[in-house]
N, C-alpha and C positions, 0 to 999 in steps of 0.2 A: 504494500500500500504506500502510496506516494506521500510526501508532505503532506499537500492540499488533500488528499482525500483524509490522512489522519486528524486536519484541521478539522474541517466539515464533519466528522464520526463525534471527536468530541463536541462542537459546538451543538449538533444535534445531541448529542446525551444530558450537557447544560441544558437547553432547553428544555427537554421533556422532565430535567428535574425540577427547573424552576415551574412550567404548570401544574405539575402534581405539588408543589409548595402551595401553586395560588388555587388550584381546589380545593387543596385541605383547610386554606384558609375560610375559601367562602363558605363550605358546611362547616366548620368552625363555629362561622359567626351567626351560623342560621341553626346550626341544631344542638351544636355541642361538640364538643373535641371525644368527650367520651362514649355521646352516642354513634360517632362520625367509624366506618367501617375501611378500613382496606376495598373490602369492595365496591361499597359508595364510590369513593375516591376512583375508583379503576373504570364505572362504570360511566361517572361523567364525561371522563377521560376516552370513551371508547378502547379501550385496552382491556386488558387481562389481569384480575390482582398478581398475576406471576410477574408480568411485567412490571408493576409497580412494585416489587420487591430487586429486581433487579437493581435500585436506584436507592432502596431503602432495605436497611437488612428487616427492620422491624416496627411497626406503628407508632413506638414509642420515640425511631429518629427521627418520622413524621412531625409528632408534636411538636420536639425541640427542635425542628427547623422552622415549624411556624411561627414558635417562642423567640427564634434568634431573631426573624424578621422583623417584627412587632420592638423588642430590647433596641433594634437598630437603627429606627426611628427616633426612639429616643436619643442615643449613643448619637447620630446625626445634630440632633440640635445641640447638644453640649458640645461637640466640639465645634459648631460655627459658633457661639458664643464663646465657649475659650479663646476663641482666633479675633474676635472682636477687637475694634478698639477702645475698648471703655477700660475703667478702673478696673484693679482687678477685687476690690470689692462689689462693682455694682455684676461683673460677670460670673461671681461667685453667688453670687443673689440669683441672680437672671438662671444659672446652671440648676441651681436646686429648686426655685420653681417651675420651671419647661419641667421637669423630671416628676415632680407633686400635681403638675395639671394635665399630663399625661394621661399618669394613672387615673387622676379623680372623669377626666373626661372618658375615659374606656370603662370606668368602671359606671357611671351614669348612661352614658350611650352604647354599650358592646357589652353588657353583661358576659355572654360567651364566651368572649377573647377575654375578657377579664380574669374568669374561674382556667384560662388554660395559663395565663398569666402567675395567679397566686397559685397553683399546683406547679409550676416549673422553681419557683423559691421554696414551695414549702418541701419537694422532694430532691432539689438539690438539685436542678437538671443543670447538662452541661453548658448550656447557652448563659445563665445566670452569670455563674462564675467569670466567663468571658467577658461580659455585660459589664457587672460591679471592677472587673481588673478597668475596663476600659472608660467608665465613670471616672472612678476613683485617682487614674493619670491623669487625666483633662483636669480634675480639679486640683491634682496637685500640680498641676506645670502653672495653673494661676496662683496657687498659694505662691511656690516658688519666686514666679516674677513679682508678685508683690514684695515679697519677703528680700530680694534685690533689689528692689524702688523704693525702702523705708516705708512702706506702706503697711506691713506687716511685721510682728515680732512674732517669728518661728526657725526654728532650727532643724526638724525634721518635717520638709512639705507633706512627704507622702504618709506620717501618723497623721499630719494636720488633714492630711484630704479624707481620711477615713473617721476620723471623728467627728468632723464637719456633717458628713453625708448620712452616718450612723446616726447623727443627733438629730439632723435635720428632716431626712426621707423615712418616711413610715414605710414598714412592709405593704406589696399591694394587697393588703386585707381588709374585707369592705368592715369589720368592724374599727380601722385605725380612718381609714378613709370618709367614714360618715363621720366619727369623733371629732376631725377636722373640720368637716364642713360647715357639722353644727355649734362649730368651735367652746366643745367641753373641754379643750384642753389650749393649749398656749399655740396660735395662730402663727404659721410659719414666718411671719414679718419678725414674730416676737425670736422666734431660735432662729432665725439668722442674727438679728441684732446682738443675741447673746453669744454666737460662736464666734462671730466679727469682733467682737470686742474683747473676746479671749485672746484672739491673734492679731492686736493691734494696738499699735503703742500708744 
């Protein structure tokens, strides 16, 4: 097989992995991730559940790829506000809430995506991990540059990005999530103000 023809094999195998992503997605959002079948998925698809194992060992790398997609929306907007030119206080703000309206907005508007959301934290999936590493540098590369410009008093950015983020970002659990809204507890303007003036002279 030639270059171009090995070109063209993968770019076709990308593809029909990314549709079988974006079908899982849309029964996802319409009936559930847990009611959602291999077969479903294969049958939208015109193919064969064989076939969509060919791409996936098992349902479960289905989920977490749907979980990654959704995580990387998020992970998208933090790091265009990381790259921003603002202060590195007001992008440390601006980073933890995109990340807080996210969640409140999927969990208000996409219940479904929402529960495949708080099941990839609560069981550890691999997409999370990924997720929070790649959070968690964006916020420290603003701690840091703050922490360069007098802006900030820290010495280790990347404790400071994790404790930042830990104090600040609820799990996506609609019981931490409605507690925000209907703000039983301390309004995230209020823990930013407090972590901001933890690391700041």
């Amino acid at each position: 097989m030639g270059h171009s023809a090995q070109f063209a094999a993968r770019r076709a195998q990308d593809d029909t992995r990314v549709a079988i992503i974006d079908t899982a997605l849309t029964l996802f959002s319409r009936v559930g991730f847990q009611k959602t079948t291999i077969k479903d998925i294969a049958s939208q698809l015109r193919m064969s559940p064989a076939n969509v194992y060919r791409f996936f060992a098992t349902k479960a790398e289905i989920n977490d790829a749907v979980g990654r997609r959704l995580l990387h929306e998020i992970e998208a907007s933090v790091i265009d506000i990381a790259n921003s030119q603002a202060s590195a206080s007001q992008r440390l703000r601006a980073c933890i809430t995109a990340i807080e309206e996210s969640n409140a907005r999927r969990f208000l508007f996409d219940q479904k995506l929402h529960e495949l959301i708080e099941a990839a934290f609560d069981e550890d999936w691999p997409s999370t991990a990924d997720h929070l590493e790649t959070i968690e540098k964006s916020l420290s590369g603003i701690i840091a540059q703050g922490a360069r410009e007098g802006e900030f008093r820290v010495n280790d950015s990347d404790l400071a990005a994790i404790l930042v983020h830990n104090a600040c970002v609820r799990p996506p659990h609609p019981r931490f999530i409605d507690e925000r809204r209907k703000k039983t507890t301390p309004t995230l303007d209020q823990m930013m103000d407090f972590c901001l003036a933890a690391i700041t002279d």
